[in-house]
Structures are given as structure tokens and as C-alpha cells.
DORO-116328 format. One record per residue: residue number from 1; residue in three letters; chain; x, y, z of N, C-alpha, C in turn. Coordinates in Angstrom, 2 decimals, padded with zeros to 5 digits. Example, Ala and Ser with C-alpha at 12.3 -4.5 7.8 and 13.67 -1.06 7.14 Angstrom:
- 1 | ALA | A | 013.19 | -005.69 | 007.80 | 012.30 | -004.50 | 007.80 | 013.20 | -003.30 | 007.80
- 2 | SER | A | 012.85 | -002.25 | 007.08 | 013.67 | -001.06 | 007.14 | 012.90 | 000.03 | 007.87
END
This chain:
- 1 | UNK | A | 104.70 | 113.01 | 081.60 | 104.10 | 111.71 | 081.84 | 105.13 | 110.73 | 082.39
- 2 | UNK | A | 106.27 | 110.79 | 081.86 | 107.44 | 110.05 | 082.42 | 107.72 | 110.34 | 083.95
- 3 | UNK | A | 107.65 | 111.53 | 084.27 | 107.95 | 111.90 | 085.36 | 106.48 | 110.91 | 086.71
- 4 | UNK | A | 105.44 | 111.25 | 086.14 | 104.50 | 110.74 | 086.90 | 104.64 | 108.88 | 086.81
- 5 | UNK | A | 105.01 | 108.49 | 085.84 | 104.87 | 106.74 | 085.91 | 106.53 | 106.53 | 087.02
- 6 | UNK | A | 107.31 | 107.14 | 087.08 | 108.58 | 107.24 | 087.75 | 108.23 | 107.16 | 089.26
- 7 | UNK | A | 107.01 | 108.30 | 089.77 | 106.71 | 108.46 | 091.45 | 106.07 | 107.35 | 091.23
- 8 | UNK | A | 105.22 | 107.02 | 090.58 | 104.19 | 105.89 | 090.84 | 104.79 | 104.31 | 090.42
- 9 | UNK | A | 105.93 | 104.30 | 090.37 | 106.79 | 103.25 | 090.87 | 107.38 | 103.01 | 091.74
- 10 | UNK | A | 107.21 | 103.59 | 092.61 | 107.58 | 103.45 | 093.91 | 106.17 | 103.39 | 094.72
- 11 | UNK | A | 106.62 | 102.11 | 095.48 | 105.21 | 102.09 | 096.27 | 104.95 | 102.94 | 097.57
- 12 | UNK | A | 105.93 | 103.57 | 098.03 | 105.21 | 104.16 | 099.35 | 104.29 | 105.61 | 098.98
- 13 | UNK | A | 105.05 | 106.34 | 097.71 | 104.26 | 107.22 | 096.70 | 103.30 | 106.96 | 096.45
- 14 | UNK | A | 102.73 | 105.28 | 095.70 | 102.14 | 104.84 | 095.37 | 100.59 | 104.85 | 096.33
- 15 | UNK | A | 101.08 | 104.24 | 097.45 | 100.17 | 104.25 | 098.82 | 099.83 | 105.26 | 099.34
- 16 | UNK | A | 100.16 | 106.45 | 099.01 | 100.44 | 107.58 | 099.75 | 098.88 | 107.91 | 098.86
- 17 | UNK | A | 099.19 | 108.14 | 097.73 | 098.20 | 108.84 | 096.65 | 096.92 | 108.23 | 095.99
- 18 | UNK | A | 096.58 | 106.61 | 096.95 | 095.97 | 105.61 | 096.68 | 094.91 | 106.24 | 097.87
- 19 | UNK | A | 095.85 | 106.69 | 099.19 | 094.92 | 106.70 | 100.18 | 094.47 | 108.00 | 100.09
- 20 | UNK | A | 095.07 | 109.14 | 099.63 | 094.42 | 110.35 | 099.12 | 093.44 | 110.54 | 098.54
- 21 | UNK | A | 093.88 | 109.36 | 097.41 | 092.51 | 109.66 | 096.54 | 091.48 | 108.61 | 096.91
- 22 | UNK | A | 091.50 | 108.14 | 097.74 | 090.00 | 107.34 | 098.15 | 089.72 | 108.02 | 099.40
- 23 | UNK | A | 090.25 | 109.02 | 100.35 | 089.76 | 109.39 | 101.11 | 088.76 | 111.02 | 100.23
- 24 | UNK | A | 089.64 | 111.17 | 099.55 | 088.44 | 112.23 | 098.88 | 087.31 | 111.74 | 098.18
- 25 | UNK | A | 087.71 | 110.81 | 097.36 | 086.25 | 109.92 | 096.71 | 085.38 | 109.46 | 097.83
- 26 | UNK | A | 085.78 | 108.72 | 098.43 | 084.84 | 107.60 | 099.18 | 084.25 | 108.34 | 100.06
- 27 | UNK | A | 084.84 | 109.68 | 101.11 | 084.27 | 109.78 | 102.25 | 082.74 | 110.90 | 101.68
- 28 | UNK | A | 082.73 | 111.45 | 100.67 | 081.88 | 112.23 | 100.22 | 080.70 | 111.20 | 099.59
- 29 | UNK | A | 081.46 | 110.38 | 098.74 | 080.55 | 109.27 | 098.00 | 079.94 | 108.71 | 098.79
- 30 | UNK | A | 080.21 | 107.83 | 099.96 | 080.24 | 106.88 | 100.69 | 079.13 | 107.38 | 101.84
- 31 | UNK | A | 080.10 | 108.21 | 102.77 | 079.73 | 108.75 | 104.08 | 078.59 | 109.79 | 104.33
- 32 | UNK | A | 078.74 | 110.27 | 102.90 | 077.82 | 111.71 | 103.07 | 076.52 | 111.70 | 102.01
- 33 | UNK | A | 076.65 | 110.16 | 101.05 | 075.78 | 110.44 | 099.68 | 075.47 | 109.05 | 100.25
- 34 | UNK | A | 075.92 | 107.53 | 099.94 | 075.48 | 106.78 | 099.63 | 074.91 | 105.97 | 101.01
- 35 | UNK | A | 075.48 | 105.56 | 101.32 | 075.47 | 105.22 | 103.33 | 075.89 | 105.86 | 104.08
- 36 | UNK | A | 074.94 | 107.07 | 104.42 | 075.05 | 108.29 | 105.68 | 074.60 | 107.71 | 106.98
- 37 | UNK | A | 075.05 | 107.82 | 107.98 | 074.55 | 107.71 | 108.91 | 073.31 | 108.65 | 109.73
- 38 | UNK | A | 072.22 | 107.51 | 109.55 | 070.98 | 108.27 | 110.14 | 071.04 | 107.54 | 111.26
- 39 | UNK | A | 070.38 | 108.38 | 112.78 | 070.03 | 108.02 | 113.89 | 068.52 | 108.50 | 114.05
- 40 | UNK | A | 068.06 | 107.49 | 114.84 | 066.33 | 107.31 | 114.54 | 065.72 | 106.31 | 116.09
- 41 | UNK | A | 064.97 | 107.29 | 116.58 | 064.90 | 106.73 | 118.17 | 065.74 | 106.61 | 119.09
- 42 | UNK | A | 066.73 | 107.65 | 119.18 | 067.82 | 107.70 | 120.09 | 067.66 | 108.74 | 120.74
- 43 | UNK | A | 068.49 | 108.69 | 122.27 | 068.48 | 109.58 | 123.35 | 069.51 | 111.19 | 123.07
- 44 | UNK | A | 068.65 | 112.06 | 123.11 | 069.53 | 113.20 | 123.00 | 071.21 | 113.35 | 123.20
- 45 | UNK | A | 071.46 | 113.17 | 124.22 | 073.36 | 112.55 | 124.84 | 073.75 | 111.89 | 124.05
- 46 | UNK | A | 073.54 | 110.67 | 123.07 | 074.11 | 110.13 | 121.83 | 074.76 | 111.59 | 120.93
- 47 | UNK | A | 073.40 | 111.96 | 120.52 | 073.85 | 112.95 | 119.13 | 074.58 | 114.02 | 119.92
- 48 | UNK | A | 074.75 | 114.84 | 121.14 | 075.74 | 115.78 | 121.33 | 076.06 | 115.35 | 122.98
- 49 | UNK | A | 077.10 | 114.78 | 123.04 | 078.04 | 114.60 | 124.21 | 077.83 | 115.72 | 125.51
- 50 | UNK | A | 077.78 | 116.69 | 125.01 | 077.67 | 117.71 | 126.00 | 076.90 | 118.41 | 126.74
- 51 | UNK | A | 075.66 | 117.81 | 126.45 | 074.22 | 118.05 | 126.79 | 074.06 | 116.97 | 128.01
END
């Protein structure tokens, strides 16, 4: 436990593992569960570029 309050006194550690762990929370929570992006009356070429 000592060892972990030691990295997490240092802030660039700190930032490092702040943005880790909200990119795993949030983008699943967020992006994929809570506010997904739906498209609704749009032109085919939006949803795939290559068409």
C-alpha cells in the first residue's frame, strides 16, 4: 500500500492513471451504454466513407 500512495504522489503518474482509468470507464459507460451515437435520416456516404 505504501508503495502505491508513493506513485500516486507524483502527479504525472498520477495523470497518467486518471486518464486510464476514465478512458476505460467512460468510453464503454458513456459512448457505448449511456449516450451512443445514433444516426437517423442520413445519407448512406455519412455512415461508410467508401461507398
Amino acid at each position: 500500500m505504501d508503495k502505491i500512495k508513493t506513485l500516486l504522489a507524483r502527479p504525472l503518474i498520477t495523470g497518467i492513471v486518471g486518464l486510464v482509468v476514465g478512458l476505460i470507464i467512460g468510453l464503454p459507460l458513456l459512448g457505448w451504454w449511456l449516450v451512443p451515437v445514433k444516426w437517423k435520416d442520413v445519407d448512406a456516404s455519412y455512415l461508410r466513407p467508401d461507398l
